[in-house]
mmCIF file of the N, C-alpha and C atoms, coordinates in Angstrom:
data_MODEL
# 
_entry.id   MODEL 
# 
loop_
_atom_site.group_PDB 
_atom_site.id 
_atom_site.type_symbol 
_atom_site.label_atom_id 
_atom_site.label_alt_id 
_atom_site.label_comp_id 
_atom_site.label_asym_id 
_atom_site.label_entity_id 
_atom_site.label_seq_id 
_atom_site.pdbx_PDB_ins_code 
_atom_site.Cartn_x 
_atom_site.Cartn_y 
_atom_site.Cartn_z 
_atom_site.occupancy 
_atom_site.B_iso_or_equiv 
_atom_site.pdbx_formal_charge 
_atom_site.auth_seq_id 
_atom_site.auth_comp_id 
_atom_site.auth_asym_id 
_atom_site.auth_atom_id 
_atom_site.pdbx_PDB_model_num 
ATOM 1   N N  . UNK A 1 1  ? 65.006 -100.798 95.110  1.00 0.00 ? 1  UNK A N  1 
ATOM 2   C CA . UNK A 1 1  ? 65.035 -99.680  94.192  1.00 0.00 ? 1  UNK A CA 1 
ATOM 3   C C  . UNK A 1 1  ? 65.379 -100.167 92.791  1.00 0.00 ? 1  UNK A C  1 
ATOM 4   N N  . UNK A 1 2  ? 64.476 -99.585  91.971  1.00 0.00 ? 2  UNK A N  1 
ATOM 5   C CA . UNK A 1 2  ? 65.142 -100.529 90.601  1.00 0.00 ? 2  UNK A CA 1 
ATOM 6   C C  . UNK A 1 2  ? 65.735 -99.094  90.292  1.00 0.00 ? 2  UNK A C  1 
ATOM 7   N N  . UNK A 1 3  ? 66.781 -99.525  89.041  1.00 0.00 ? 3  UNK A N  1 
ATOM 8   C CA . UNK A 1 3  ? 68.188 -98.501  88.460  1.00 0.00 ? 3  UNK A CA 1 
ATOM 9   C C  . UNK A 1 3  ? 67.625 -97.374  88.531  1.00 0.00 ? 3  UNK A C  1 
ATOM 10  N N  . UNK A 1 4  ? 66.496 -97.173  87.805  1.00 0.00 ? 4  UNK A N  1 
ATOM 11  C CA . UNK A 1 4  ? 65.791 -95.851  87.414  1.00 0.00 ? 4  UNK A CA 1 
ATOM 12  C C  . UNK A 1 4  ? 65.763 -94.749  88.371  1.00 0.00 ? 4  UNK A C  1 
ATOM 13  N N  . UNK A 1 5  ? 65.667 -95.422  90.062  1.00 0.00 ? 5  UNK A N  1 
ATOM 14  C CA . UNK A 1 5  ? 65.432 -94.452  91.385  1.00 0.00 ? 5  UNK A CA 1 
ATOM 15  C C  . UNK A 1 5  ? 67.128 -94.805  91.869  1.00 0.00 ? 5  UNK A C  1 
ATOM 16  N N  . UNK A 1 6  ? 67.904 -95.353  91.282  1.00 0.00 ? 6  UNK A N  1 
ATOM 17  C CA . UNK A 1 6  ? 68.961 -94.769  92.469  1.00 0.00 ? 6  UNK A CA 1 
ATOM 18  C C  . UNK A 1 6  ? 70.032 -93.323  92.083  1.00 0.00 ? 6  UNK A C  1 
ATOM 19  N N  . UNK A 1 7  ? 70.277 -92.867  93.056  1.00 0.00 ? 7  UNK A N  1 
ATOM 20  C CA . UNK A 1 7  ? 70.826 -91.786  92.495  1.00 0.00 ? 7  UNK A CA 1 
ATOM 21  C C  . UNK A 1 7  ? 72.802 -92.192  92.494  1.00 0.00 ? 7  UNK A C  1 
ATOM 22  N N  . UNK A 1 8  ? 73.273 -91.742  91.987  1.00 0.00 ? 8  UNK A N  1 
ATOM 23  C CA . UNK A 1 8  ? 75.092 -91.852  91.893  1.00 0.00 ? 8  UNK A CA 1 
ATOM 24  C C  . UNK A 1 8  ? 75.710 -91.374  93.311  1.00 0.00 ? 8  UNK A C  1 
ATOM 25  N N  . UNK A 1 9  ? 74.753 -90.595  94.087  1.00 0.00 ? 9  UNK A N  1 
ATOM 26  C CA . UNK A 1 9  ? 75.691 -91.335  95.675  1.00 0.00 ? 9  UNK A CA 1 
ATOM 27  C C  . UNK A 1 9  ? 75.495 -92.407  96.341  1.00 0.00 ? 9  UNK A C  1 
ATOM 28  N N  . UNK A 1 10 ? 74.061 -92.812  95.913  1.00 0.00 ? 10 UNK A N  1 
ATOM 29  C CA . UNK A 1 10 ? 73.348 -93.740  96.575  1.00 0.00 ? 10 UNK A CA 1 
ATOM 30  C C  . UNK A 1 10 ? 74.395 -95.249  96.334  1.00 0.00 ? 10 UNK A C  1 
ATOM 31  N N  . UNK A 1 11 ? 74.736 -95.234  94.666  1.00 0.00 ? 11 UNK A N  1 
ATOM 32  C CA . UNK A 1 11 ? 75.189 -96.480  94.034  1.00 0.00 ? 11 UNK A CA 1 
ATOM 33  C C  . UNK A 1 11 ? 76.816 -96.243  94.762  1.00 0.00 ? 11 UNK A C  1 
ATOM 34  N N  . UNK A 1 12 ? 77.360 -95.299  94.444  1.00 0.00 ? 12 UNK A N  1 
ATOM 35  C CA . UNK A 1 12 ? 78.809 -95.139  95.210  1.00 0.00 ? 12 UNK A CA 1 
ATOM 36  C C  . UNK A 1 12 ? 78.796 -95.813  96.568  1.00 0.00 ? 12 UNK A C  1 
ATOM 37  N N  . UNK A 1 13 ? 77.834 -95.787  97.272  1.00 0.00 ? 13 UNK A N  1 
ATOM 38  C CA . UNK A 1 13 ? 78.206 -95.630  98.841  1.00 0.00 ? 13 UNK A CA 1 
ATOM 39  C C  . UNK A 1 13 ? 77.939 -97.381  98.957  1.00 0.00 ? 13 UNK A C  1 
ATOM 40  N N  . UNK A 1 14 ? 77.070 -97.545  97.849  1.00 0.00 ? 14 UNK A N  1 
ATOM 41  C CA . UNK A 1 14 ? 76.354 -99.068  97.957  1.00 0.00 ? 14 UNK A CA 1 
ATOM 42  C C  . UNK A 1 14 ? 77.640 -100.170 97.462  1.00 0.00 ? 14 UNK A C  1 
ATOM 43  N N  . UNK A 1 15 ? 78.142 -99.648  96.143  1.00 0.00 ? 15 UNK A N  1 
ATOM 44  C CA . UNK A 1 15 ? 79.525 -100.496 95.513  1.00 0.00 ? 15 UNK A CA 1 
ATOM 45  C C  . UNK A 1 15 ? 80.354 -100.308 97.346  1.00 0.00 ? 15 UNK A C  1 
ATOM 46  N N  . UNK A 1 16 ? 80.971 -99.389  97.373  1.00 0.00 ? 16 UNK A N  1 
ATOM 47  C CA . UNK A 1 16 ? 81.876 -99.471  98.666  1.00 0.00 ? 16 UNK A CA 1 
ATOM 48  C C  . UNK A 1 16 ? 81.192 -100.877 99.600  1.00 0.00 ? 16 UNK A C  1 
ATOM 49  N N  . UNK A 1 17 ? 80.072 -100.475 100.299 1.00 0.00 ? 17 UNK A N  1 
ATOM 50  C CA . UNK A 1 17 ? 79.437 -101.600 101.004 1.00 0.00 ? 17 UNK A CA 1 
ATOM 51  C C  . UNK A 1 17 ? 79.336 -102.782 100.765 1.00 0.00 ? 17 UNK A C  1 
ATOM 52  N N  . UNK A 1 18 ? 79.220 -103.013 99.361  1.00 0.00 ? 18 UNK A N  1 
ATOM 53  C CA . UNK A 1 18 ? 79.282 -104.294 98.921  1.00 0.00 ? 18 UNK A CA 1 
ATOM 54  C C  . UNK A 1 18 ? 80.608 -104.702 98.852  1.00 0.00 ? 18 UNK A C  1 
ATOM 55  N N  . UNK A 1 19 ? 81.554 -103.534 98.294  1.00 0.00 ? 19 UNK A N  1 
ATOM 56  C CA . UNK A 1 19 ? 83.155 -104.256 97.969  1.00 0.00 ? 19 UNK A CA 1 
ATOM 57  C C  . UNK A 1 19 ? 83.413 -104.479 99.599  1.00 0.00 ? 19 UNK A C  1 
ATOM 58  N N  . UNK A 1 20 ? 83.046 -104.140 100.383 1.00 0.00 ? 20 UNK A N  1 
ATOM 59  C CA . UNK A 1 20 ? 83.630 -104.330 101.989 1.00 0.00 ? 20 UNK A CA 1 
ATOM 60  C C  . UNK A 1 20 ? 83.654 -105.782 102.244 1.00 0.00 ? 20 UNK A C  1 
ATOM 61  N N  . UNK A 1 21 ? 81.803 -105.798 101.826 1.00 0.00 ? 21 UNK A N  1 
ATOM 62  C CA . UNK A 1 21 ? 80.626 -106.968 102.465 1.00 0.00 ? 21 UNK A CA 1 
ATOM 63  C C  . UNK A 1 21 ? 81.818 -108.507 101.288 1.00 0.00 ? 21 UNK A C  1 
ATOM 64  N N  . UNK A 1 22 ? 81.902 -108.393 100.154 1.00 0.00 ? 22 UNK A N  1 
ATOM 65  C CA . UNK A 1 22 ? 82.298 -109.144 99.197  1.00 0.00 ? 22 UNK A CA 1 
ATOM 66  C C  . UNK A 1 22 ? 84.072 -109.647 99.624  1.00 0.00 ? 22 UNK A C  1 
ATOM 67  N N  . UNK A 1 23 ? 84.856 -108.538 100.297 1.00 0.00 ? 23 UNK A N  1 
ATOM 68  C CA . UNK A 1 23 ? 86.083 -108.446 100.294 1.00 0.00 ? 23 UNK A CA 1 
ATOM 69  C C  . UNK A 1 23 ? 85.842 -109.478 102.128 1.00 0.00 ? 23 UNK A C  1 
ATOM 70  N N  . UNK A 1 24 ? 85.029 -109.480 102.756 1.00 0.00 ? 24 UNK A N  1 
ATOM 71  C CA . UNK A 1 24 ? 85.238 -109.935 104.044 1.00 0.00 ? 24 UNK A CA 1 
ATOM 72  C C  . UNK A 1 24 ? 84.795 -111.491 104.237 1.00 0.00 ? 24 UNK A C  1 
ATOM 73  N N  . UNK A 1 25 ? 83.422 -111.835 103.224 1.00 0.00 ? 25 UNK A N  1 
ATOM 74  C CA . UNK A 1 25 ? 83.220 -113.277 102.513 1.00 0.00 ? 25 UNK A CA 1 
ATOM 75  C C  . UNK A 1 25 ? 84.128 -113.525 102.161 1.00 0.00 ? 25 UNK A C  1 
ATOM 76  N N  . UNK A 1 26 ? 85.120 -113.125 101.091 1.00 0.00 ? 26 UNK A N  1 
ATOM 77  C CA . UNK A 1 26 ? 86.104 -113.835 100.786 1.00 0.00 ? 26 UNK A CA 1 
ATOM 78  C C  . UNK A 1 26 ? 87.245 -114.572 101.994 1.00 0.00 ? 26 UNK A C  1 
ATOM 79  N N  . UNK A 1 27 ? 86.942 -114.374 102.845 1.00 0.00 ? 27 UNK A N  1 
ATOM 80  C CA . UNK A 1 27 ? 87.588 -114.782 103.757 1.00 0.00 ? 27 UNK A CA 1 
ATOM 81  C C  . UNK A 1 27 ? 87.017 -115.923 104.651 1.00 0.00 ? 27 UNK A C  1 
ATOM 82  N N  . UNK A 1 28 ? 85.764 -116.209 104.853 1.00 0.00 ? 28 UNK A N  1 
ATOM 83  C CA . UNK A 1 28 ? 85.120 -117.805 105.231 1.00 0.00 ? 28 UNK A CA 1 
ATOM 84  C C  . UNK A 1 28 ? 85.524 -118.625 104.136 1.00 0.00 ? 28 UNK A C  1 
ATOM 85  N N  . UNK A 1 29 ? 85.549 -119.590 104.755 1.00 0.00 ? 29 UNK A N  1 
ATOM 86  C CA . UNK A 1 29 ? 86.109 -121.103 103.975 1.00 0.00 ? 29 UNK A CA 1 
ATOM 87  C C  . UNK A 1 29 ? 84.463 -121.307 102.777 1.00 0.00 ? 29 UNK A C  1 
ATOM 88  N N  . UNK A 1 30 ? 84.960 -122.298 101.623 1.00 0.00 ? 30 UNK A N  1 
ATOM 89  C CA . UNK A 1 30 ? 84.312 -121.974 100.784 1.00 0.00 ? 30 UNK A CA 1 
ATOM 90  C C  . UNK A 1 30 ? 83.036 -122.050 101.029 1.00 0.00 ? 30 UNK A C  1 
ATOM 91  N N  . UNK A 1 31 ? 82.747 -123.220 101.716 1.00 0.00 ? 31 UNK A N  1 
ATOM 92  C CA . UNK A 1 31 ? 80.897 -123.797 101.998 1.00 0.00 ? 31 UNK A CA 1 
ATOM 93  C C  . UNK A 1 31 ? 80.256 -122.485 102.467 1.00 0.00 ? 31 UNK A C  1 
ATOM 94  N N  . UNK A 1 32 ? 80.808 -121.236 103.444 1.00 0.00 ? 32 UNK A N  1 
ATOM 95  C CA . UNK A 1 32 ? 80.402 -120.428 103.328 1.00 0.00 ? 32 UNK A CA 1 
ATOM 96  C C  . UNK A 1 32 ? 79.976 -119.369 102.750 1.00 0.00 ? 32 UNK A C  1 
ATOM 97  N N  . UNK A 1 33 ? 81.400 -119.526 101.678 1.00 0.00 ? 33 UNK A N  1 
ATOM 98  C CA . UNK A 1 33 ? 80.796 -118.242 100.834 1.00 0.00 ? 33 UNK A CA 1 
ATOM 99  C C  . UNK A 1 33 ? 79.572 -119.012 99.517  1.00 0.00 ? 33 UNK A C  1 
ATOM 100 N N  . UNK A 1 34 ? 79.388 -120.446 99.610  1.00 0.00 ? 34 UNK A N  1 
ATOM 101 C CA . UNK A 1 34 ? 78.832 -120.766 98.442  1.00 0.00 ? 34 UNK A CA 1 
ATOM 102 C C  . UNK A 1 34 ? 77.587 -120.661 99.122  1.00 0.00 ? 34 UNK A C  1 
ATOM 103 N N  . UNK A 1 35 ? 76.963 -120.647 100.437 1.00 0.00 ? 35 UNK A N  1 
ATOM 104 C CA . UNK A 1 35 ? 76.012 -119.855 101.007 1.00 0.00 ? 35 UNK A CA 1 
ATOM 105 C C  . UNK A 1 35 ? 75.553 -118.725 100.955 1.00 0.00 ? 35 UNK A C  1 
ATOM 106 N N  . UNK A 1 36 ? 76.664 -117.839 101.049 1.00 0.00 ? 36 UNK A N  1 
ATOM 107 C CA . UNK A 1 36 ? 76.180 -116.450 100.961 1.00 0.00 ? 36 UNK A CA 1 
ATOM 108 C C  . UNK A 1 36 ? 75.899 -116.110 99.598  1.00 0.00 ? 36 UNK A C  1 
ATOM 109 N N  . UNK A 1 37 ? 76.726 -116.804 98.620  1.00 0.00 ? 37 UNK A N  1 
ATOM 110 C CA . UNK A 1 37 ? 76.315 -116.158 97.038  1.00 0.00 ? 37 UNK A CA 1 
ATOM 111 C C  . UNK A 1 37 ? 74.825 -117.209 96.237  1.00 0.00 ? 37 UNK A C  1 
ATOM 112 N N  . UNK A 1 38 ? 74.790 -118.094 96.948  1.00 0.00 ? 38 UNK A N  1 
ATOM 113 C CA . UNK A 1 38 ? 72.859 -118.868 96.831  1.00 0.00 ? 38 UNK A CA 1 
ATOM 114 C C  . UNK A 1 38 ? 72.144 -118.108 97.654  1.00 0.00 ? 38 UNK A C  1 
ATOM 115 N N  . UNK A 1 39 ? 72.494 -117.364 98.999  1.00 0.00 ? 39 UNK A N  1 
ATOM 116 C CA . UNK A 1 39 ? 71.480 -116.224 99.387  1.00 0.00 ? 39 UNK A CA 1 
ATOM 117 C C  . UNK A 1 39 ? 71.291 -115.132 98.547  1.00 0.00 ? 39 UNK A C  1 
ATOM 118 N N  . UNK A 1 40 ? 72.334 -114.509 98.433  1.00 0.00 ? 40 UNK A N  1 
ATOM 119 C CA . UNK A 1 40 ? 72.043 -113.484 97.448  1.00 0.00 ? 40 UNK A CA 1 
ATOM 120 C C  . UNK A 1 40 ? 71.883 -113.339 96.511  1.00 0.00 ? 40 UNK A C  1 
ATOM 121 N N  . UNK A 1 41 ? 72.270 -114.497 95.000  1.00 0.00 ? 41 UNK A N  1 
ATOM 122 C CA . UNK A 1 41 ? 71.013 -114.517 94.069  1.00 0.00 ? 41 UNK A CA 1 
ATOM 123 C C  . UNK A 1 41 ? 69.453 -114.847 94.652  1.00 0.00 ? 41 UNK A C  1 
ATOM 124 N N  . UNK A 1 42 ? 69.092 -115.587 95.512  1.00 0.00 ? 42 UNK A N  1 
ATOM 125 C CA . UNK A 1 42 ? 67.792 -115.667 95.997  1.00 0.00 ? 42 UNK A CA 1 
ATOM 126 C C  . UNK A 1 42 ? 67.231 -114.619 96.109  1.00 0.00 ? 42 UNK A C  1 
ATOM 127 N N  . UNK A 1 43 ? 68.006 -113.651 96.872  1.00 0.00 ? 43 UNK A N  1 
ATOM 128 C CA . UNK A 1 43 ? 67.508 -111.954 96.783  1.00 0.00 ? 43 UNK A CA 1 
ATOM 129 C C  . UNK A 1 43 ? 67.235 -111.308 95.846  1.00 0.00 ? 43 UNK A C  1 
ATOM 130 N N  . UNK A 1 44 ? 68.230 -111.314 94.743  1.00 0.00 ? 44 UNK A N  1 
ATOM 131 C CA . UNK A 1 44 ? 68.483 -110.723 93.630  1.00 0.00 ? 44 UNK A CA 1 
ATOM 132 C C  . UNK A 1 44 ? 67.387 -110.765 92.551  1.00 0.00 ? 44 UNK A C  1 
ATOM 133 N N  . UNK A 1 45 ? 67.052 -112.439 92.752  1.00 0.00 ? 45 UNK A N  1 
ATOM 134 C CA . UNK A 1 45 ? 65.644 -112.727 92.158  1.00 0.00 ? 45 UNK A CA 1 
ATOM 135 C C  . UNK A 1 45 ? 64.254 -112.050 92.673  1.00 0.00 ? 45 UNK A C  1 
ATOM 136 N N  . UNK A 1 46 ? 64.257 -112.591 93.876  1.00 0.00 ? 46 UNK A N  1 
ATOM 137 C CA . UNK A 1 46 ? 62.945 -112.072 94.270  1.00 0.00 ? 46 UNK A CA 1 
ATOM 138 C C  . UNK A 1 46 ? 62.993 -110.346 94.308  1.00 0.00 ? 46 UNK A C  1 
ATOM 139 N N  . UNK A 1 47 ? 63.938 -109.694 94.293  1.00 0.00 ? 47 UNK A N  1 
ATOM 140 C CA . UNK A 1 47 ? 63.944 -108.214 93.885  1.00 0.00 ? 47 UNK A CA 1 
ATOM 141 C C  . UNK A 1 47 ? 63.384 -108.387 92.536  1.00 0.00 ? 47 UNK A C  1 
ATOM 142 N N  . UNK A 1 48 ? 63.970 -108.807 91.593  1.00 0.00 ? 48 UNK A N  1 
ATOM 143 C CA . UNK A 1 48 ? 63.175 -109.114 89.909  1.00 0.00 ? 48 UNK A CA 1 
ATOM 144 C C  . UNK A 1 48 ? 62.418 -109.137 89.826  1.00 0.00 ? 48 UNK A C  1 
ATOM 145 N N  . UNK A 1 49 ? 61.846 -109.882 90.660  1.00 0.00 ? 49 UNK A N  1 
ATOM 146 C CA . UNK A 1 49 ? 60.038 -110.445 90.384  1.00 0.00 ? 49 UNK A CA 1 
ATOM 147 C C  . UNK A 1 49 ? 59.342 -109.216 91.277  1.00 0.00 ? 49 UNK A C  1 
ATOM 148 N N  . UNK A 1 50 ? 59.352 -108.810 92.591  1.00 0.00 ? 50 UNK A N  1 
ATOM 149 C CA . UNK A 1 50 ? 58.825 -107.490 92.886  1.00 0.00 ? 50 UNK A CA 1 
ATOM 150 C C  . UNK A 1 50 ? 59.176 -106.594 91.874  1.00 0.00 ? 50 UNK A C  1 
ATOM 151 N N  . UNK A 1 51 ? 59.955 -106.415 91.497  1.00 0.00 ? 51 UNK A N  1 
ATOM 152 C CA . UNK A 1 51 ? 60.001 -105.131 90.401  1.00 0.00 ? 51 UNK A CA 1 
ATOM 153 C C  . UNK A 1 51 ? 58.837 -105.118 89.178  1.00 0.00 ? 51 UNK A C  1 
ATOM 154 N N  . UNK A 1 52 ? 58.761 -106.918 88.654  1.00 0.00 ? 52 UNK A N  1 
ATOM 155 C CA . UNK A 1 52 ? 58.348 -106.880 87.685  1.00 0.00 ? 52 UNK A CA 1 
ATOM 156 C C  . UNK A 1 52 ? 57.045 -107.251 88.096  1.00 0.00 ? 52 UNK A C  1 
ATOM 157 N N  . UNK A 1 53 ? 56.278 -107.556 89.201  1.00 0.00 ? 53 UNK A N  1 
ATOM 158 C CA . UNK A 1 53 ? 55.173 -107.348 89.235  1.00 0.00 ? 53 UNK A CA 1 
ATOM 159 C C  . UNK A 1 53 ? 54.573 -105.831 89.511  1.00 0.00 ? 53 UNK A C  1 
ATOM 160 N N  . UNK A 1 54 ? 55.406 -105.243 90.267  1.00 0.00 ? 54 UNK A N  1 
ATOM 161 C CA . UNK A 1 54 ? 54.984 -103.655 90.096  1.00 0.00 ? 54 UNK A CA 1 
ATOM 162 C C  . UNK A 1 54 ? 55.033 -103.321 88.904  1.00 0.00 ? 54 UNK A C  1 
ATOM 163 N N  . UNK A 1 55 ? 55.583 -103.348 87.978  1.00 0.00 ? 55 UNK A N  1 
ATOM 164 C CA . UNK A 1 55 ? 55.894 -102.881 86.579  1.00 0.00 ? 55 UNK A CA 1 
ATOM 165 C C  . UNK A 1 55 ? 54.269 -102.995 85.881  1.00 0.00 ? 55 UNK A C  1 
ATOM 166 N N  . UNK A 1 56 ? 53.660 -104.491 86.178  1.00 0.00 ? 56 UNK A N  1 
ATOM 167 C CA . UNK A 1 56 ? 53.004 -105.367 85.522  1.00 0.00 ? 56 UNK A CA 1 
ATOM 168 C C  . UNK A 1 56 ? 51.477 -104.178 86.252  1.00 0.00 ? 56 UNK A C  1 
ATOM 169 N N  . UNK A 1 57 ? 51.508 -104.233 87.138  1.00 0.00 ? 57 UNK A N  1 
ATOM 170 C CA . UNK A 1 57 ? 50.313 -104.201 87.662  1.00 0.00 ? 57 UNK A CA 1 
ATOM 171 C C  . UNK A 1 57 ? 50.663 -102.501 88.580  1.00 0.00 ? 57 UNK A C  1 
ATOM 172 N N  . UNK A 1 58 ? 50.684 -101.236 88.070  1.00 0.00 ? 58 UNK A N  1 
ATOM 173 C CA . UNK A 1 58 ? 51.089 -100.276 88.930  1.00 0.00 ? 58 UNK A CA 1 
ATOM 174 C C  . UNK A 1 58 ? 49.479 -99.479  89.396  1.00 0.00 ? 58 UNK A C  1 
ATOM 175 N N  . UNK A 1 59 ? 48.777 -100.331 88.907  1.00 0.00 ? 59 UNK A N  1 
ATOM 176 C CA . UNK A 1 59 ? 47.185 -99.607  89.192  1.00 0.00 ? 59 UNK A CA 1 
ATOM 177 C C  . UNK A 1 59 ? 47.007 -100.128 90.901  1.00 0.00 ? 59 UNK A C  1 
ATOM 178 N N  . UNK A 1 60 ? 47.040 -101.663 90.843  1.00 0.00 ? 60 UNK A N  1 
ATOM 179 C CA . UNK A 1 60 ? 46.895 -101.946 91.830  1.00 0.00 ? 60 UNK A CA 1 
ATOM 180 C C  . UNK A 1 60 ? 47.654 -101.473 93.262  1.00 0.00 ? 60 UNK A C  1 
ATOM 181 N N  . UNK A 1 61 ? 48.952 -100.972 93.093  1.00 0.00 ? 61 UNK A N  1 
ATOM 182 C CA . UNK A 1 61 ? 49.993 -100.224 94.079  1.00 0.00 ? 61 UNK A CA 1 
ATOM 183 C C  . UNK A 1 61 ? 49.342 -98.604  94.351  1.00 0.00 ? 61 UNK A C  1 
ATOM 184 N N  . UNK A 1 62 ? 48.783 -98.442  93.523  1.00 0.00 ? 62 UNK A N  1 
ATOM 185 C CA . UNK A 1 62 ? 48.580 -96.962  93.445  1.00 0.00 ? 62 UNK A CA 1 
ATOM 186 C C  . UNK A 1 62 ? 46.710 -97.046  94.051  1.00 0.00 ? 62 UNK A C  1 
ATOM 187 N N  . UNK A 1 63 ? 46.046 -98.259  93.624  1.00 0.00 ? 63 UNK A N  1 
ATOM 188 C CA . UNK A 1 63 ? 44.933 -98.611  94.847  1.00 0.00 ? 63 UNK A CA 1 
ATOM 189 C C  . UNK A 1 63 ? 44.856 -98.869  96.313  1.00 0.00 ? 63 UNK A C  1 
ATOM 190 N N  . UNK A 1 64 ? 46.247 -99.510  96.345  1.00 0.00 ? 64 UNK A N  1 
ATOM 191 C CA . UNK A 1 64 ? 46.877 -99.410  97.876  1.00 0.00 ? 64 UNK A CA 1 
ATOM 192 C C  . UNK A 1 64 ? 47.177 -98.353  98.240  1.00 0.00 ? 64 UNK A C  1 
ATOM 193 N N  . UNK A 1 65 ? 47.606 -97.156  97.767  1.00 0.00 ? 65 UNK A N  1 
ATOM 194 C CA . UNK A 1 65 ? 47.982 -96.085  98.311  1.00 0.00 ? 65 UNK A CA 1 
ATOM 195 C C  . UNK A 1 65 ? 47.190 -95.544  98.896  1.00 0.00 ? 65 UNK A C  1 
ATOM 196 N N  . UNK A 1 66 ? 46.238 -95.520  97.745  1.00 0.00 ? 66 UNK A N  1 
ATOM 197 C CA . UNK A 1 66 ? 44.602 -94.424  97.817  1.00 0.00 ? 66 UNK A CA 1 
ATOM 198 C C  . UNK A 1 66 ? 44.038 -94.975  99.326  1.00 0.00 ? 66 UNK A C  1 
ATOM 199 N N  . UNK A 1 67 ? 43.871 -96.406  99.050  1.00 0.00 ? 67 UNK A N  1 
ATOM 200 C CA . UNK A 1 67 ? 43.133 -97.049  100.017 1.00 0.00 ? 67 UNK A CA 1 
ATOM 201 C C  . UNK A 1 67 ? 43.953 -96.489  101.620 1.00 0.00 ? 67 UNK A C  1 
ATOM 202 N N  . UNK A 1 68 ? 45.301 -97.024  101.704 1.00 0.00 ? 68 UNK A N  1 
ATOM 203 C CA . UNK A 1 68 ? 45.831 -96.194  103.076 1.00 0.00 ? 68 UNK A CA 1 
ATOM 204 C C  . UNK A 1 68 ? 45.902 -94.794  103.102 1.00 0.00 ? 68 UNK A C  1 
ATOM 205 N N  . UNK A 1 69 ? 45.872 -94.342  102.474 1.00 0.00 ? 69 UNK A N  1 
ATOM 206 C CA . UNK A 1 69 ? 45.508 -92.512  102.354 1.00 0.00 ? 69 UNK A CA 1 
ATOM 207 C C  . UNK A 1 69 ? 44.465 -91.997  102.918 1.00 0.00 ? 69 UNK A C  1 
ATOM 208 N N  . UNK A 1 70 ? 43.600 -93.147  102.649 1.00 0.00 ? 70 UNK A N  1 
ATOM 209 C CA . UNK A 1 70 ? 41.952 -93.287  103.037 1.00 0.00 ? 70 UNK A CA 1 
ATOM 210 C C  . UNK A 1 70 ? 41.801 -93.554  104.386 1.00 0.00 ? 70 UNK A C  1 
ATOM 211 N N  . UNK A 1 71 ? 42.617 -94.734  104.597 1.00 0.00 ? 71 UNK A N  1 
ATOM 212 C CA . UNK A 1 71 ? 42.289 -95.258  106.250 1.00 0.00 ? 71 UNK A CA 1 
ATOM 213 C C  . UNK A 1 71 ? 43.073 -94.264  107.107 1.00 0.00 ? 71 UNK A C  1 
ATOM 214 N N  . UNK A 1 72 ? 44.296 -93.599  106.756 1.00 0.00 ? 72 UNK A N  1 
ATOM 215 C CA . UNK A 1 72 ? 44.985 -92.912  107.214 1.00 0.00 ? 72 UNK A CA 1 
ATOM 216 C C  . UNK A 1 72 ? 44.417 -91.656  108.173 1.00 0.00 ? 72 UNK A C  1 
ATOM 217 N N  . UNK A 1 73 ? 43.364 -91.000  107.223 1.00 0.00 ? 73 UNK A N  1 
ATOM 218 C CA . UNK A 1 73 ? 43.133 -89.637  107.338 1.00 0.00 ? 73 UNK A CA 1 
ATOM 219 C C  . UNK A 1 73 ? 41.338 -89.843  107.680 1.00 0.00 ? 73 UNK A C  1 
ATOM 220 N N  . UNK A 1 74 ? 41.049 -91.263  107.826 1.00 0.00 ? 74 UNK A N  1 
ATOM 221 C CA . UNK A 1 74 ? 39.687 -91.294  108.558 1.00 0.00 ? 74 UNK A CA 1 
ATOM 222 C C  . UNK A 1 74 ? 39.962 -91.428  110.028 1.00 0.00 ? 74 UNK A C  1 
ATOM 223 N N  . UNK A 1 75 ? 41.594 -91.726  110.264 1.00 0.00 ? 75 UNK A N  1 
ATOM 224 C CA . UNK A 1 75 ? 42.017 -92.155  111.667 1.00 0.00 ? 75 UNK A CA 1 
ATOM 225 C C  . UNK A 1 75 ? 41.797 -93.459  112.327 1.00 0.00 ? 75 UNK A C  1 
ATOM 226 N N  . UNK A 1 76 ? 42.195 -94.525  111.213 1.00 0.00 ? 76 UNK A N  1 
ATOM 227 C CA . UNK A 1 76 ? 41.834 -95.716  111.347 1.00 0.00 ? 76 UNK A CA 1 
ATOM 228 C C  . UNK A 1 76 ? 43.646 -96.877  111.524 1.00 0.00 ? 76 UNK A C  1 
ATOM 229 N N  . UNK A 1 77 ? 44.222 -95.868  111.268 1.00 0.00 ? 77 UNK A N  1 
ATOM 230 C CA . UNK A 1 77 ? 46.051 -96.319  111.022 1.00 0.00 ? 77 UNK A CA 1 
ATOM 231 C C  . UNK A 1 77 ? 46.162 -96.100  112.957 1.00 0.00 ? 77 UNK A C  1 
ATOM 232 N N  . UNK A 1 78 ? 47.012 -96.688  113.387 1.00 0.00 ? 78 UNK A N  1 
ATOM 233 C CA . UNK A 1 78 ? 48.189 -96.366  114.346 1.00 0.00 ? 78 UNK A CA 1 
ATOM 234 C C  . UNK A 1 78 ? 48.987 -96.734  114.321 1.00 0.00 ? 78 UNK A C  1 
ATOM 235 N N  . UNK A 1 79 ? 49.828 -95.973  115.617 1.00 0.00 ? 79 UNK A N  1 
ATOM 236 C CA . UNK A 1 79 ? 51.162 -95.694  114.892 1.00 0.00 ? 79 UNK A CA 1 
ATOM 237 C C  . UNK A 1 79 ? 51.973 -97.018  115.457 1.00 0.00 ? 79 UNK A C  1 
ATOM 238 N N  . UNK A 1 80 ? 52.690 -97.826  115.122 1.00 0.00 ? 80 UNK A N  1 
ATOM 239 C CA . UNK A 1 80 ? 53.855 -98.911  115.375 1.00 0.00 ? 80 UNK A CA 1 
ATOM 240 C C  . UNK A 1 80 ? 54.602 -98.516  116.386 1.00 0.00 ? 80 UNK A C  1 
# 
């Protein structure tokens, strides 16, 4: 979700989760937490770059839509 779509319970409930998730890392010895915080900028990034290629290109997302909208309702989707 980039800033624009989250709403102020969404971010409340998310800070808590994270202060939990952040407050319980602090507690593995360091090599671990220097793992978990190179995972999660890794995330942090590749969230960036999805954002900013949607940003870049929102025709093409919105051709995907059309297009499964399309296969959807010719009855060509099933269900998972």
């Amino acid at each position: 979700m980039t800033k624009s779509h989250v709403s102020p319970a969404y971010n409340s409930v998310m800070v808590t989760e994270f202060e939990k998730s952040v407050e319980r890392a602090s507690k593995l010895p360091a090599r671990k937490q220097q793992v978990l915080a190179a995972l999660l900028e890794q995330e942090m990034d590749n969230d960036e770059r999805w954002d900013q290629k949607f940003e870049e290109t929102p025709h093409v997302l919105e051709m995907l839509v059309k297009r499964a909208k399309e296969q959807y309702e010719a009855g060509l989707c099933e269900d998972l």
